[in-house]
N, C-alpha and C positions, 0 to 999 in steps of 0.2 A: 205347181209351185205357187203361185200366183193366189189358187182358191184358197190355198193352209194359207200364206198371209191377209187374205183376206176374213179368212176365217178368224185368223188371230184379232185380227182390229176389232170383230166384233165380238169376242171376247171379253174383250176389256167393258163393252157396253152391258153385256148380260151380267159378269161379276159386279157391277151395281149395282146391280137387282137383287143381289144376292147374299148380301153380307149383313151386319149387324145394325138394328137399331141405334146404337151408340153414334155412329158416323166416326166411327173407329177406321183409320187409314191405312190400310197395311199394304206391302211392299212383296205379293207372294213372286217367288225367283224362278220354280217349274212348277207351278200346279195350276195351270191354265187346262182347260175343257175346252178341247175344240166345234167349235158350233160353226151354220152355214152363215154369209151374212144375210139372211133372209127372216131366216130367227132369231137375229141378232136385233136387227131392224124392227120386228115384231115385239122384242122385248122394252126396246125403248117406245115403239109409239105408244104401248098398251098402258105402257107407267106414264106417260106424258098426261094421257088422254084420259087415263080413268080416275072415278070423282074419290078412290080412296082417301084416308088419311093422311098426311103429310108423312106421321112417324111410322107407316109401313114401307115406308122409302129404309130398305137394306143396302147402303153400302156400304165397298171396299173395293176401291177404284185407285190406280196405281197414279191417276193424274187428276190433281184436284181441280184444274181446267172444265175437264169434263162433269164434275160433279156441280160444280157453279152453275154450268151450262145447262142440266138435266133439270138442275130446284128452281132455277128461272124461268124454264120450258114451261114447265109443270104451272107456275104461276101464272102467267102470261095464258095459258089454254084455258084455266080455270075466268079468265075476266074474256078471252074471246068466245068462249062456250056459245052463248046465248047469240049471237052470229051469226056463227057458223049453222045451229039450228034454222034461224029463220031465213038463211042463204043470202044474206048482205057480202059475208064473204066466205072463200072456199080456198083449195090447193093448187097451185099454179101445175103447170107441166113441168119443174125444175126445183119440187120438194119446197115452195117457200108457199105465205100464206099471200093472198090476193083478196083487193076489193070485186066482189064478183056485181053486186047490186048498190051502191052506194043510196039509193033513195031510198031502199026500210031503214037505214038509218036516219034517226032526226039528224039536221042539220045541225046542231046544240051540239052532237055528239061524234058529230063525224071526225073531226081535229081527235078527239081524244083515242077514239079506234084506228086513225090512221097511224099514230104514234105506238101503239100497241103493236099494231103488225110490221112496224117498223123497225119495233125489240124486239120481237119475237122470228122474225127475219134473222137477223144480226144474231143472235141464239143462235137460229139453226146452221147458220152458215160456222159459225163457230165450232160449234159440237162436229160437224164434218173436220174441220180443220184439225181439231184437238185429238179426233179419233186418229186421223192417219199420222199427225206429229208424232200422237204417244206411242204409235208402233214404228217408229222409225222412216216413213214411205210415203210424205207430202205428198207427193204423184197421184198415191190413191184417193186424194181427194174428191177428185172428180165421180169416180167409179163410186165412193159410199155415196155422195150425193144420188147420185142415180138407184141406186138400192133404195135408200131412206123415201125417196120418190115416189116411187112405184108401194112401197109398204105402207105410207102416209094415205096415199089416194084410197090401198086397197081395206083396207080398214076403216077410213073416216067416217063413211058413212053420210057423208055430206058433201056439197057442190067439189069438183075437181074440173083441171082442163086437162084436155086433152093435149098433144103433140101437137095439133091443128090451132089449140086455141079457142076448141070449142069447147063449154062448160056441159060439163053430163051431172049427171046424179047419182 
């Protein structure tokens, strides 16, 4: 019982990916496809993270929370890119973003990247919140947190920590 609702929350993330250039908002009442949230998670980092076009963003997302949350993501990744490349900063052990190396940062610039991962934080903690709001199940917050976690690290491709706290590659 527990996996279908989980399932379901991440539902609602992949039908974002999947709907109409317009950003036409529809309200569909059973025509949900059940996915695991593993692929769910997968569908959101991939769009987060990758340098496509803005207008191949397909949605139709039943909660316009989440769709704010997914086009500020996306923005936000796009200015920490360059970063995360050169390992100034990486993924905490708890899906947010971390200062990993603060010195390849000029000092000039440090203020301004701190603030960055600071919205970009606040984003992600959001979008967890918004996912289990919109399926009715605040509780699960914690549990997509720890999905989006594990699916963020395993894909970045760049500095993560560990449980311990130690940064890998």
């Amino acid at each position: 019982m527990f996996i279908l609702r989980i399932s379901l929350i991440f539902l609602a993330v992949t039908l974002f990916f999947n709907a109409c250039v317009t950003v036409e908002v529809t309200f569909p009442a059973t025509t949900e496809k059940k996915v695991g949230p593993e692929q769910a998670a997968d569908q959101v980092v991939n769009e987060v993270t990758t340098d496509a076009d803005a207008e191949s963003l397909e949605l139709d997302m039943s909660a316009p929370a989440i769709q704010t949350r997914m086009v500020s993501m996306r923005e936000k990744h796009k200015k920490l890119k360059p970063f995360y490349d050169n390992g100034a900063i990486g993924l905490s052990h708890d899906a947010l973003i971390a200062m990993r190396d603060p010195t390849i940062i000029p000092l000039d610039s440090r203020k301004q990247v701190n603030g960055w991962i600071t919205e970009a934080n606040e984003d992600r903690l959001a979008l967890y919140r918004e996912i289990a709001l919109a399926n009715g199940h605040p509780k699960w917050e914690d549990e997509i947190r720890a999905t989006f976690a594990k699916r963020w690290q395993e894909q970045a491709g760049s500095w993560y920590q560990n449980e311990k706290g130690q940064w890998l590659r």
